[in-house]
BALOBA-1460 file (C-alpha; in Angstrom, 3 decimals):
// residues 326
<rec num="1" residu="x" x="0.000" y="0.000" z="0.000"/>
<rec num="2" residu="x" x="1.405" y="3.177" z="-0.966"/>
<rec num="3" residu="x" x="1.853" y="5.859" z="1.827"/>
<rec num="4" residu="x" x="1.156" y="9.341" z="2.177"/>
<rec num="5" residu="x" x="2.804" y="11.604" z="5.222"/>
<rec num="6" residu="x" x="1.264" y="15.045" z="5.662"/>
<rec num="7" residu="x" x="2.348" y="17.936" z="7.100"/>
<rec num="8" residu="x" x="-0.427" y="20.511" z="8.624"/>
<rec num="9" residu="x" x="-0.536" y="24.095" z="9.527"/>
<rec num="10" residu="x" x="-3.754" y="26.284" z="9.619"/>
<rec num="11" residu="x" x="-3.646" y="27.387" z="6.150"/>
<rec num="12" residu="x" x="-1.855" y="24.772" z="4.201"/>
<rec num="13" residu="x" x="-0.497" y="21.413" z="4.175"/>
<rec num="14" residu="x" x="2.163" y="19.917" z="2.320"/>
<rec num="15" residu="x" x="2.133" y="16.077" z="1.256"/>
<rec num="16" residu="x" x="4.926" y="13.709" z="0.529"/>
<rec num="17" residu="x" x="3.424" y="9.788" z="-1.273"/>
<rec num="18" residu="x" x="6.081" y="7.186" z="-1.026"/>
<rec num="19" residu="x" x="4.928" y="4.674" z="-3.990"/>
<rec num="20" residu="x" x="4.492" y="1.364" z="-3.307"/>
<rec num="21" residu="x" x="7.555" y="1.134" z="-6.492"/>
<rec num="22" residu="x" x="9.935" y="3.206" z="-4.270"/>
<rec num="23" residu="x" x="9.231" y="6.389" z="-6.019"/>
<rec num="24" residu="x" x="8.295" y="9.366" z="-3.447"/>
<rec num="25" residu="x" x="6.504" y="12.709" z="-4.855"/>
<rec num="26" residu="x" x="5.940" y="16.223" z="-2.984"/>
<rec num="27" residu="x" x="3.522" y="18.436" z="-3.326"/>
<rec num="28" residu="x" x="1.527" y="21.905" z="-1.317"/>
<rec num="29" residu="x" x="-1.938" y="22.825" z="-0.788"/>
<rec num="30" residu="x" x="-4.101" y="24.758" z="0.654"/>
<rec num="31" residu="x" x="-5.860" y="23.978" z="3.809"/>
<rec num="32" residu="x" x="-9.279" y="24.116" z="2.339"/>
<rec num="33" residu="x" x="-11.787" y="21.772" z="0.668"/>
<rec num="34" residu="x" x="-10.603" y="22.591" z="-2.824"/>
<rec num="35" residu="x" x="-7.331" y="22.295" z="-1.416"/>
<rec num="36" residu="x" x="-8.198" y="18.231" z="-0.683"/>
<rec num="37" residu="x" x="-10.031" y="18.083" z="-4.131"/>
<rec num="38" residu="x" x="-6.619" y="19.199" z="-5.599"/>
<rec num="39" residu="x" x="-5.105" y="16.520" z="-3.644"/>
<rec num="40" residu="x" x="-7.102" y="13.504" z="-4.758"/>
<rec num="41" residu="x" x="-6.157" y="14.804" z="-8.560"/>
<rec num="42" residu="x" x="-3.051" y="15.264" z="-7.361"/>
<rec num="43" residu="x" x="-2.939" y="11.740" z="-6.075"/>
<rec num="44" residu="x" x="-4.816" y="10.228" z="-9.107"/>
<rec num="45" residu="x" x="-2.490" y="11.264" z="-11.394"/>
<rec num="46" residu="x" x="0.013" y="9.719" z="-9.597"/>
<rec num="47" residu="x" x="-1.052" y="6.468" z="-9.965"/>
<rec num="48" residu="x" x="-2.604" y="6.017" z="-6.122"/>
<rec num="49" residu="x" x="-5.603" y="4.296" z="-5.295"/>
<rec num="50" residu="x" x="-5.277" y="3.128" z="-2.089"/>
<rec num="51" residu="x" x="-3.029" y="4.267" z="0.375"/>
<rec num="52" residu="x" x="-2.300" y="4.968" z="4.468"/>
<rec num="53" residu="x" x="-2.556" y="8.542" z="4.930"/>
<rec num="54" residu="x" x="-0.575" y="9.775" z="8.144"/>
<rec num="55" residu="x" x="-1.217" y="13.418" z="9.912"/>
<rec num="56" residu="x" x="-0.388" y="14.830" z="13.376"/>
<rec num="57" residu="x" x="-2.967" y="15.865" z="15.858"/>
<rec num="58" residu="x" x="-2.448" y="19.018" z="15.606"/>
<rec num="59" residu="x" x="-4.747" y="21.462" z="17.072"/>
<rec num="60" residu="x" x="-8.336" y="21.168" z="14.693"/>
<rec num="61" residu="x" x="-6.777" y="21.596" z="11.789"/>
<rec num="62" residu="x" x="-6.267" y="17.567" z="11.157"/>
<rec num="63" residu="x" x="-9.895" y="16.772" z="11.197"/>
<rec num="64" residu="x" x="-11.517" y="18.115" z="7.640"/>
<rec num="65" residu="x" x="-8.717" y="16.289" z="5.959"/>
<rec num="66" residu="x" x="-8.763" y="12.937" z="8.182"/>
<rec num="67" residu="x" x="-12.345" y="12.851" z="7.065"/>
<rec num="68" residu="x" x="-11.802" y="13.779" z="3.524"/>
<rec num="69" residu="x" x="-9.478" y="10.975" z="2.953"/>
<rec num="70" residu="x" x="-11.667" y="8.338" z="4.972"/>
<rec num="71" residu="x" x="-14.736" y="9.014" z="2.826"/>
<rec num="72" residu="x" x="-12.619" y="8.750" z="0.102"/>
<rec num="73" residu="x" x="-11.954" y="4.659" z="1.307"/>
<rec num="74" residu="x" x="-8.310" y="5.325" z="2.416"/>
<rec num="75" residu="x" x="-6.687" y="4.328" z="5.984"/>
<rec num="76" residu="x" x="-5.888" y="7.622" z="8.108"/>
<rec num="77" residu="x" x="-3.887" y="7.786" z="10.998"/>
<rec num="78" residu="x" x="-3.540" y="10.577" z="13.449"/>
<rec num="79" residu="x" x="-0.418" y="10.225" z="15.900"/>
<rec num="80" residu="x" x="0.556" y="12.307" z="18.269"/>
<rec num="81" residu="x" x="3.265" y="14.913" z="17.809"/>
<rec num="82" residu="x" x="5.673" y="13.673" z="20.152"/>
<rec num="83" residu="x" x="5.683" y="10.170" z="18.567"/>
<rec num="84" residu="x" x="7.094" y="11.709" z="15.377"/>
<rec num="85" residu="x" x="9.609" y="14.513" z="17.309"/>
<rec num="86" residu="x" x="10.885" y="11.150" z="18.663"/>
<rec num="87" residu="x" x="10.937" y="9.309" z="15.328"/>
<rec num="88" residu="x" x="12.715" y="12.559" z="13.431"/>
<rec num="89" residu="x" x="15.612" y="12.948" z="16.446"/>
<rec num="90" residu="x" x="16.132" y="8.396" z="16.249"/>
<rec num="91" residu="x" x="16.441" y="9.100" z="12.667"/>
<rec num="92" residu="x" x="19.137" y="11.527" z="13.354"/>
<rec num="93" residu="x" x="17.559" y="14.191" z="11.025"/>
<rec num="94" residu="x" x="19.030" y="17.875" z="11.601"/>
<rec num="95" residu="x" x="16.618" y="19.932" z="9.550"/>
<rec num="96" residu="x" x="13.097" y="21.153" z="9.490"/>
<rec num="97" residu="x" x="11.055" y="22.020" z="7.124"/>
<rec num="98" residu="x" x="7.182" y="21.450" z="5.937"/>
<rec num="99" residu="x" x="8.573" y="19.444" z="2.833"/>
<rec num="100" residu="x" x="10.947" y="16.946" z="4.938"/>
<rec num="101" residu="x" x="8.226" y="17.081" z="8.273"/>
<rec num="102" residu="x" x="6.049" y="15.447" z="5.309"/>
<rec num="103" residu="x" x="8.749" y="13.008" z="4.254"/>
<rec num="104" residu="x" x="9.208" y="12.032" z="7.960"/>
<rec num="105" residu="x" x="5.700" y="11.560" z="8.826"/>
<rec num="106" residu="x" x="5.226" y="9.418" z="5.798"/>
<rec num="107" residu="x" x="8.748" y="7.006" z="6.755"/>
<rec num="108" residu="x" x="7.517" y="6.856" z="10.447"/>
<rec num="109" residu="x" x="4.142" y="5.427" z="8.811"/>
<rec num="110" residu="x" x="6.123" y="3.188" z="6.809"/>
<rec num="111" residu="x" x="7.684" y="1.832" z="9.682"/>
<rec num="112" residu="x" x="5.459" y="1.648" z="12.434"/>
<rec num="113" residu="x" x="2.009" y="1.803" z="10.821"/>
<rec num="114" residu="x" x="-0.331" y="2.982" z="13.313"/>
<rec num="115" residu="x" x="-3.740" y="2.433" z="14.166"/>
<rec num="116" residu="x" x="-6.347" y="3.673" z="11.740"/>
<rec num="117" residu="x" x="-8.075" y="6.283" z="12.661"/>
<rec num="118" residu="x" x="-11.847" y="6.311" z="13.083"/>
<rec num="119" residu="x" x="-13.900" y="9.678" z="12.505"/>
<rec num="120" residu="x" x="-16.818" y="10.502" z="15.306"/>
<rec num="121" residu="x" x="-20.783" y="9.948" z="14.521"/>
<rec num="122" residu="x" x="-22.587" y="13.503" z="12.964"/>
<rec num="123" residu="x" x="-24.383" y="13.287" z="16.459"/>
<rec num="124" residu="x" x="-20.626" y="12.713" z="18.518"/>
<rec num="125" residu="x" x="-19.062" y="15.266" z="16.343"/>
<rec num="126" residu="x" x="-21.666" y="17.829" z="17.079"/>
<rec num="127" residu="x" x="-21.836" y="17.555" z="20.873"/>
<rec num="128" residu="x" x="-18.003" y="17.758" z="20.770"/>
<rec num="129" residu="x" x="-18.848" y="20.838" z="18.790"/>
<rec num="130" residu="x" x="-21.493" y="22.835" z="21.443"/>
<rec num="131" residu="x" x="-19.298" y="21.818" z="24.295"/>
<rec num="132" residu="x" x="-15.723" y="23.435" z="22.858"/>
<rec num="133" residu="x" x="-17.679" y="26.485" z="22.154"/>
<rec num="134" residu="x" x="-19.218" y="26.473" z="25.273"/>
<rec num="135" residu="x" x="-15.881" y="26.470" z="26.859"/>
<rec num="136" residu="x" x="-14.816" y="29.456" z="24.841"/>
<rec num="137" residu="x" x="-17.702" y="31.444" z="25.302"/>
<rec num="138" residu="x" x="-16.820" y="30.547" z="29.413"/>
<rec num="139" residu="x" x="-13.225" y="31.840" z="29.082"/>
<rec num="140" residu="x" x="-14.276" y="34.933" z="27.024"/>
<rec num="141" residu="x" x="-16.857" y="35.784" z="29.668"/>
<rec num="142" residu="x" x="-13.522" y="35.579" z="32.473"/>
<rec num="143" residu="x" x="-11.526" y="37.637" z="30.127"/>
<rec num="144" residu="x" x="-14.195" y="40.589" z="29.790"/>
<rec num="145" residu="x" x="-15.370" y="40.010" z="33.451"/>
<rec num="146" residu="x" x="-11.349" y="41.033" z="34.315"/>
<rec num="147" residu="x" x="-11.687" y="43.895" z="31.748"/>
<rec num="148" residu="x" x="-14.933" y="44.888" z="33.744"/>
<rec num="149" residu="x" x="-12.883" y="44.819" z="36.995"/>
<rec num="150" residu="x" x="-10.101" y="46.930" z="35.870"/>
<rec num="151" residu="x" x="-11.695" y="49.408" z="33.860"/>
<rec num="152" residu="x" x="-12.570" y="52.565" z="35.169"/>
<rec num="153" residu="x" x="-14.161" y="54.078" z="32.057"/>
<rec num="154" residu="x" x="-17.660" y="55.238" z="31.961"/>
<rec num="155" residu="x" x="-18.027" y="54.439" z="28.194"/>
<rec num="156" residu="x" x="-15.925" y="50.888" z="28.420"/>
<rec num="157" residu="x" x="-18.071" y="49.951" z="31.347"/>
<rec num="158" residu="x" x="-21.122" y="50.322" z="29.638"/>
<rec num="159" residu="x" x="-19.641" y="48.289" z="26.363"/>
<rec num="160" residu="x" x="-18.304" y="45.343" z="29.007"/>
<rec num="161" residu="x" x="-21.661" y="45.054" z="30.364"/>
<rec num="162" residu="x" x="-23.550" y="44.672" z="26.966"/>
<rec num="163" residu="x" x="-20.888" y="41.928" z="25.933"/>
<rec num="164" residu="x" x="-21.250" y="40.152" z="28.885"/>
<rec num="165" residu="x" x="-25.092" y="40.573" z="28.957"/>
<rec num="166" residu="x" x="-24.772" y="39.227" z="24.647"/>
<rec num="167" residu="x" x="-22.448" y="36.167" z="25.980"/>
<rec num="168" residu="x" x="-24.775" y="35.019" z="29.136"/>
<rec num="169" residu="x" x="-27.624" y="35.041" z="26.546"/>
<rec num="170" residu="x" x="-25.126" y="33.067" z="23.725"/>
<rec num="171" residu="x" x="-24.536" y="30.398" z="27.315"/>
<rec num="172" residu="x" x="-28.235" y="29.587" z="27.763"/>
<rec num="173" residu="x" x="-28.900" y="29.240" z="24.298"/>
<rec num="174" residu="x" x="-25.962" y="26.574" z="23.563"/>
<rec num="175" residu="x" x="-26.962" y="25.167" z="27.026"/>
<rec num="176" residu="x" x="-29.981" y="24.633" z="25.397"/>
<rec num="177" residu="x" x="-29.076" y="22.947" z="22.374"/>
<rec num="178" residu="x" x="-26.411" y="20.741" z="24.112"/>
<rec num="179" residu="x" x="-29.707" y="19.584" z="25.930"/>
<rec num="180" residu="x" x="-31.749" y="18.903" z="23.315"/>
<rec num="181" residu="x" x="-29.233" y="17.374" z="21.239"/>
<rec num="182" residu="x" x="-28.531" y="14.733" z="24.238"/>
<rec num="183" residu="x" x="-32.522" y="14.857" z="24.003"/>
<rec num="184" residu="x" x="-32.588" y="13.369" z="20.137"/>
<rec num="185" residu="x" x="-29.692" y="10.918" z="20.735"/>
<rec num="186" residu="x" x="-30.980" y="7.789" z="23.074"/>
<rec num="187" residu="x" x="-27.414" y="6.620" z="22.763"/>
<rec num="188" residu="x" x="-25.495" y="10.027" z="23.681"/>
<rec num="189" residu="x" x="-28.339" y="10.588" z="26.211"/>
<rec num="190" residu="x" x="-27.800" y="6.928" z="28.068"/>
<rec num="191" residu="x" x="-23.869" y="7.598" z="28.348"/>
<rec num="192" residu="x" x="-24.225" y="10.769" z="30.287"/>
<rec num="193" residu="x" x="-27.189" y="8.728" z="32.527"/>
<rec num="194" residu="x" x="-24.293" y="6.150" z="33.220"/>
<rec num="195" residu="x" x="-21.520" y="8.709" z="33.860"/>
<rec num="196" residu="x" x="-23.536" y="11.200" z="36.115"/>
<rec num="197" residu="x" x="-24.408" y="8.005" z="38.519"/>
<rec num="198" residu="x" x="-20.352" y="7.901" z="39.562"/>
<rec num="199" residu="x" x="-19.985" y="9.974" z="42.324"/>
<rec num="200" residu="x" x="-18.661" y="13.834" z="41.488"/>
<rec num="201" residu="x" x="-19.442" y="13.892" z="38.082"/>
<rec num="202" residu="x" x="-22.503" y="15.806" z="37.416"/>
<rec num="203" residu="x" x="-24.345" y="16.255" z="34.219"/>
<rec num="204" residu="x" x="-21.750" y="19.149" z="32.725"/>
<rec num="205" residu="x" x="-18.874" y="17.098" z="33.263"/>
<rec num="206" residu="x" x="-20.196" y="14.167" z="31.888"/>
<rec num="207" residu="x" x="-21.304" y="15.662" z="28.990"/>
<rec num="208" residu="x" x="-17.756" y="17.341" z="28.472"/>
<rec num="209" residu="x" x="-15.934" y="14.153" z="28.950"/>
<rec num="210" residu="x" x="-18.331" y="12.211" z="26.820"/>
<rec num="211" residu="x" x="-17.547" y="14.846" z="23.898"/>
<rec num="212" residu="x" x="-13.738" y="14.955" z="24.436"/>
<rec num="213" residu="x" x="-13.119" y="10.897" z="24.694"/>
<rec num="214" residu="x" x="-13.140" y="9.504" z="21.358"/>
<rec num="215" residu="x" x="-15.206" y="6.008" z="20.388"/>
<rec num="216" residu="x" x="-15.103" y="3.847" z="23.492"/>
<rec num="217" residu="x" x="-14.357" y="0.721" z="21.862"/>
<rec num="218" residu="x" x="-10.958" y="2.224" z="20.086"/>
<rec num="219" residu="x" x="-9.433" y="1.771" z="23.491"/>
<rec num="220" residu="x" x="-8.145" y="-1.922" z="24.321"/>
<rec num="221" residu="x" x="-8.095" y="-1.127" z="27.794"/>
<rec num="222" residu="x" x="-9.003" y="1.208" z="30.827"/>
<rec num="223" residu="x" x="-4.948" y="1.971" z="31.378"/>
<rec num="224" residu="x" x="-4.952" y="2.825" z="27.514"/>
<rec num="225" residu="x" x="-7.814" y="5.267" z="28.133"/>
<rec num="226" residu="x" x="-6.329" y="6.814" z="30.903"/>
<rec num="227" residu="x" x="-2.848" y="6.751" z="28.868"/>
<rec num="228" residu="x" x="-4.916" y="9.097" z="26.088"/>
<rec num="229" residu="x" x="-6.326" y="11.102" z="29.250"/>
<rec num="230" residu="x" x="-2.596" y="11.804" z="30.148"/>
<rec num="231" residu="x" x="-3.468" y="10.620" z="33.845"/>
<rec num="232" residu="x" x="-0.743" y="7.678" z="33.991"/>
<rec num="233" residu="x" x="2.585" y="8.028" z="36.005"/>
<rec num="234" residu="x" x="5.887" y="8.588" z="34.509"/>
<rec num="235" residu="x" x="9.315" y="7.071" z="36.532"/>
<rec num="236" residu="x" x="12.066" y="7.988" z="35.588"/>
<rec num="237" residu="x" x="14.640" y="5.557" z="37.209"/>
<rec num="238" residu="x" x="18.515" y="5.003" z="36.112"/>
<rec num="239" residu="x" x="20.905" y="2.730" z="37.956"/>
<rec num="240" residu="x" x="20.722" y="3.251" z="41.342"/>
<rec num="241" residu="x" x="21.171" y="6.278" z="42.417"/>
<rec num="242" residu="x" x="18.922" y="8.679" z="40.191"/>
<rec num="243" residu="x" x="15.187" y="8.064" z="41.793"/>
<rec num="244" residu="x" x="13.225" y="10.901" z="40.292"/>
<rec num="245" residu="x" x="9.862" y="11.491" z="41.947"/>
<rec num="246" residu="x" x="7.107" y="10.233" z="39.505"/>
<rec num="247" residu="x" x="4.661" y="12.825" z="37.937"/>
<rec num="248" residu="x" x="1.672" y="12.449" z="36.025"/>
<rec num="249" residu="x" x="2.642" y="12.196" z="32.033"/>
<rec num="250" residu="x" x="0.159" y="14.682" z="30.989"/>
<rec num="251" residu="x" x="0.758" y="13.234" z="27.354"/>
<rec num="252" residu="x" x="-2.899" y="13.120" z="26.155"/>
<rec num="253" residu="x" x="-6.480" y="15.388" z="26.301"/>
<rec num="254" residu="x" x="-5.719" y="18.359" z="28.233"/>
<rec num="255" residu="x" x="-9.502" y="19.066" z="27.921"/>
<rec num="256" residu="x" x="-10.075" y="15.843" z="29.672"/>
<rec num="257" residu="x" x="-7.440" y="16.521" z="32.668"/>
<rec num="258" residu="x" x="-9.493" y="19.671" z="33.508"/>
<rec num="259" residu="x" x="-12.801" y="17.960" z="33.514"/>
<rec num="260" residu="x" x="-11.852" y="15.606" z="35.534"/>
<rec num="261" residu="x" x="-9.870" y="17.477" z="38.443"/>
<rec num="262" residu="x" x="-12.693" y="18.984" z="39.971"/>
<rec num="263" residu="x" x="-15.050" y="15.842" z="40.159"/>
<rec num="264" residu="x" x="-11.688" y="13.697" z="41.354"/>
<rec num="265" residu="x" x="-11.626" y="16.571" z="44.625"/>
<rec num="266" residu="x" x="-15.123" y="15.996" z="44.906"/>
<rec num="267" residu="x" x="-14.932" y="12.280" z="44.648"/>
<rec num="268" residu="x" x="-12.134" y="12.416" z="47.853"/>
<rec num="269" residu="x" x="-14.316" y="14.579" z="50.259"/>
<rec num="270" residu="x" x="-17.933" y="13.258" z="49.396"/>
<rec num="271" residu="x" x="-17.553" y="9.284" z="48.672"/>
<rec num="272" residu="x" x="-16.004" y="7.393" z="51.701"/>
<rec num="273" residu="x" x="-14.767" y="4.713" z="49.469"/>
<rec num="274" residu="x" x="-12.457" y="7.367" z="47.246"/>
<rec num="275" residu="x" x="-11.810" y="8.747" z="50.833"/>
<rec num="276" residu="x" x="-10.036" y="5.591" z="51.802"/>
<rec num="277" residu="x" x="-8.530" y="5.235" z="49.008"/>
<rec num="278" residu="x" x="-7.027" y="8.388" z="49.102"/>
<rec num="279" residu="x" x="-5.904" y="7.780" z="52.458"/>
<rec num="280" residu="x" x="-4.213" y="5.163" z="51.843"/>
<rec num="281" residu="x" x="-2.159" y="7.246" z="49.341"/>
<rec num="282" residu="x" x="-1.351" y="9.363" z="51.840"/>
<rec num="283" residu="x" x="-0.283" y="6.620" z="54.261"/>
<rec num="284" residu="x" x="2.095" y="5.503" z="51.944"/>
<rec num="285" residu="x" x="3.623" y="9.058" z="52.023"/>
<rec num="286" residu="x" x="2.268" y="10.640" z="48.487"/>
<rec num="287" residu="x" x="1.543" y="14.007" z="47.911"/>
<rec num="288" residu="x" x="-1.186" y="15.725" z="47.740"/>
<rec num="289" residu="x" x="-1.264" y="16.369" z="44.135"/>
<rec num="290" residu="x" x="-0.290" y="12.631" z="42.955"/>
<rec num="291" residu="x" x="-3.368" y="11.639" z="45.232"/>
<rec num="292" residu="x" x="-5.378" y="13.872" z="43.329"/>
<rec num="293" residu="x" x="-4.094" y="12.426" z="39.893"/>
<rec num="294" residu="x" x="-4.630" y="8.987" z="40.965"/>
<rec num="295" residu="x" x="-8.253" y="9.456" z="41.906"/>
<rec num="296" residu="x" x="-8.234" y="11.183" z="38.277"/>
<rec num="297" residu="x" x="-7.151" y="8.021" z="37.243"/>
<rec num="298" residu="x" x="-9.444" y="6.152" z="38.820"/>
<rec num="299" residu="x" x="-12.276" y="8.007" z="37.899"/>
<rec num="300" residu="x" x="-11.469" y="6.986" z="33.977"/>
<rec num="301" residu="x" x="-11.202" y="3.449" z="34.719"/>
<rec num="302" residu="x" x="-14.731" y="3.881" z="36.050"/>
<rec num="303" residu="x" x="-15.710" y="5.975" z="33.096"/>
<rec num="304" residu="x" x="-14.076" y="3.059" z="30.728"/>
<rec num="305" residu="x" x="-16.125" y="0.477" z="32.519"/>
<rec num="306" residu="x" x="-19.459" y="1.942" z="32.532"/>
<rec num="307" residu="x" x="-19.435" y="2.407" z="28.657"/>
<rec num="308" residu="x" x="-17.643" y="-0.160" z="28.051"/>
<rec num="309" residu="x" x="-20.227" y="-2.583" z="28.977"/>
<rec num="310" residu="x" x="-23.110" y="-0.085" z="29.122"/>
<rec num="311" residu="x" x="-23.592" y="-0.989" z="32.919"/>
<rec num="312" residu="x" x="-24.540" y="1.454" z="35.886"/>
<rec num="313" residu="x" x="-21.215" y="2.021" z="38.164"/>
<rec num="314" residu="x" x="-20.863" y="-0.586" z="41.309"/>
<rec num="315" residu="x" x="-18.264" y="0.697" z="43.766"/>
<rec num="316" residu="x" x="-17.569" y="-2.397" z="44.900"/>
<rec num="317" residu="x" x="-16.298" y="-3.841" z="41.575"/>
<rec num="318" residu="x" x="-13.933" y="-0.526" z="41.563"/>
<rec num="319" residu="x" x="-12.675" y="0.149" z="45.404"/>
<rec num="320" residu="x" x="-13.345" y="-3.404" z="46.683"/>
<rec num="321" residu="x" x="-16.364" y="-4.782" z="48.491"/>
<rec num="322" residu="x" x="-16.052" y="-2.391" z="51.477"/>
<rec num="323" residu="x" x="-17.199" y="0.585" z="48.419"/>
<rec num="324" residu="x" x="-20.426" y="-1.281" z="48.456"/>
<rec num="325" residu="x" x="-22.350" y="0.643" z="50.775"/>
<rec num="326" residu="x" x="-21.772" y="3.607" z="48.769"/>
């Protein structure tokens, strides 16, 4: 199967096709539908029909082209950055550019060929949608709420107050679509039932985790869920004297992280089996703030679980039998 590395940035991309006949091919385009329509010319008059298409994850501007090239019957992967940072400094390469970032995507395909990538359901993809812009339209309201606090100005007060009255209406209304949406999807709808019964996750929280994880079943496991969440520790051991103090990876969805440190605090004071838990953390002389990211942890295993297999949450099955009364 031929291969085809791609190299992304907001407005353009640039494309290097290693031929299944050893012959590799460069080209540029634009970041834009008829920039993708140029590409599958491009690619047709090349000679490719079918072909693994690799891409970054990088920012949003991956996902129009990922799901160009899947509806178009080819295999698209999405890796993450670091994975081909580390595959470009193995390689020993000392440049770079757009055109060899390309060339290196495409060998790292080549060689390791990652998992195909899997595009979200029109009804996935649009919650994701209303809940990203309700976080935006949450952080703009902070940033003019600051403004409001700082000003002084008659006239700038007056403007502040109209944009914040314009975004608090903008909130409501996208509340209000995010609940009818969940309203017209049974399946959606049942997923946030299961997730609000764990304790500290309420319905806002479950529906922002529900729209940031991808497709349940691309996950082989809870630890490679919590691996994508970026909630795993990292060691760092070497012979035996260097004993670094392990830290949370943080290599996945930051989006995720932050939904979930608020209902892991939560979890801690209000559930007495998470309490114990946590305890016993603490016994064992952990800080604070690894506590904290192990509860995180936790809390995705149970997330994992419950739509995994579509069952409400036991505590007992997930803290041990003493969790059963609560």
């Amino acid at each position: 199967m031929d291969i085809l590395g791609i190299d992304l940035a907001k407005l353009t991309f640039d494309a290097t096709v290693q031929t299944t006949t050893g012959t590799q091919h460069y080209q540029a385009f634009p970041n834009t539908p008829e920039g993708f329509i140029q590409l599958a010319a491009w690619l047709a008059q090349h000679g490719v029909t079918a072909l693994h298409a690799c891409m970054e994850a990088t920012n949003i501007y991956w996902e129009a082209l990922a799901t160009f090239l899947h509806g178009q019957g080819h295999t698209v992967s999405v890796v993450n950055p670091a994975r081909i940072k580390g595959y470009a400094q193995a390689t020993m390469q000392r440049n770079k550019t757009d055109k060899l970032d390309s060339a290196i995507i495409a060998a790292f395909c080549a060689t390791h060929h990652p998992d195909a990538w899997q595009p979200l359901t029109d009804a996935h993809r649009r919650l994701r949608a209303l809940v990203r812009h309700r976080d935006d339209l949450l952080q703009t309201r902070l940033q003019q709420q600051n403004r409001l606090r700082d000003t002084t100005d008659a006239l700038v007060i007056e403007s502040l107050k109209a944009v914040l009255a314009t975004i608090a209406t903008q909130l409501k209304q996208v509340a209000c679509r995010i609940t009818e949406h969940l309203a017209a999807h049974a399946e959606l709808r049942a997923s946030v039932q299961l997730m609000t019964a764990v304790v500290g996750i309420g319905v806002v929280t479950a529906t922002k985790l529900l729209a940031e994880f991808a497709a349940i079943d691309q996950y082989e496991s809870a630890k490679s869920a919590a691996a994508d969440t970026g909630v795993t520790p990292s060691h760092f051991e070497s012979g035996t004297s260097v004993r670094r103090r392990p830290r949370m990876s943080k290599m996945g969805n930051a989006n995720l992280r932050a939904a979930l440190y608020v209902p892991a605090i939560t979890a801690i004071r209000c559930c007495p089996a998470f309490k114990a838990f946590a305890e016993r953390l603490a016994a064992k002389g952990k800080p604070k703030k690894v506590i904290i990211g192990a509860v995180m942890r936790k809390l995705v295993h149970v997330i994992y679980g419950v739509l995994k297999h579509k069952t409400p949450y036991d505590p007992a099955k997930v803290l041990g039998p003493t969790a059963a009364a609560t």
